[in-house]
Structure formats: C-alpha cells, structure tokens
C-alpha positions in Angstrom: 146.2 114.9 140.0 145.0 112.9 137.3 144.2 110.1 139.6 142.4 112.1 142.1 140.2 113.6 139.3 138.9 109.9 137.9 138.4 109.2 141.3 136.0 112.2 141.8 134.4 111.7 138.4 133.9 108.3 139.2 132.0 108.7 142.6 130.3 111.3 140.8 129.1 108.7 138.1 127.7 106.0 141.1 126.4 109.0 143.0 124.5 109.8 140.2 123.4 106.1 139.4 125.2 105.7 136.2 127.6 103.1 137.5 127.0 100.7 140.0 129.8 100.4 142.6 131.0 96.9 143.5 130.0 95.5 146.4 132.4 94.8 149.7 132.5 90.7 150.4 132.3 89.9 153.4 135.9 88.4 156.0 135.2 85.7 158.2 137.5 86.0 161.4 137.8 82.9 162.9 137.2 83.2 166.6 137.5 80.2 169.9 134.1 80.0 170.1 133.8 77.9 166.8 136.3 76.2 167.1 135.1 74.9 170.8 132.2 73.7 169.3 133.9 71.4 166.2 134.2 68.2 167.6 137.8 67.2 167.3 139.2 64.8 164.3 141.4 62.0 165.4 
C-alpha cells in the first residue's frame, strides 16, 4: 500500500511540474540490414 501511494504522489508531483521525470534512453536492436552493409574484417 505504501508503495502504491509514493507512486501516485509521485506522478502527481511530475504531473504537476514539480519534478521532472527521467527520460527513457533509447535500445538499438541490431538488425541484417546493418550488418550487410559493414564490409567484412579479415
């Protein structure tokens, strides 16, 4: 319960601009196509 409530109070607090929420970092997810277009190392 207690957990839940500092949760709330806390979106509360960046709702109402008193607190700025972190911000998300982006995940690169490596995909074929980049690594079709590295030339390959001997």
């Amino acid at each position: 319960m207690k957990a839940r409530l500092n949760y709330v109070m806390w979106r509360l607090a960046v709702a109402l601009g008193l607190i700025e929420a972190p911000r998300m970092q982006p995940i690169r997810v490596p995909t074929e196509r980049t690594d079709a277009s590295r030339p390959r190392r001997r």
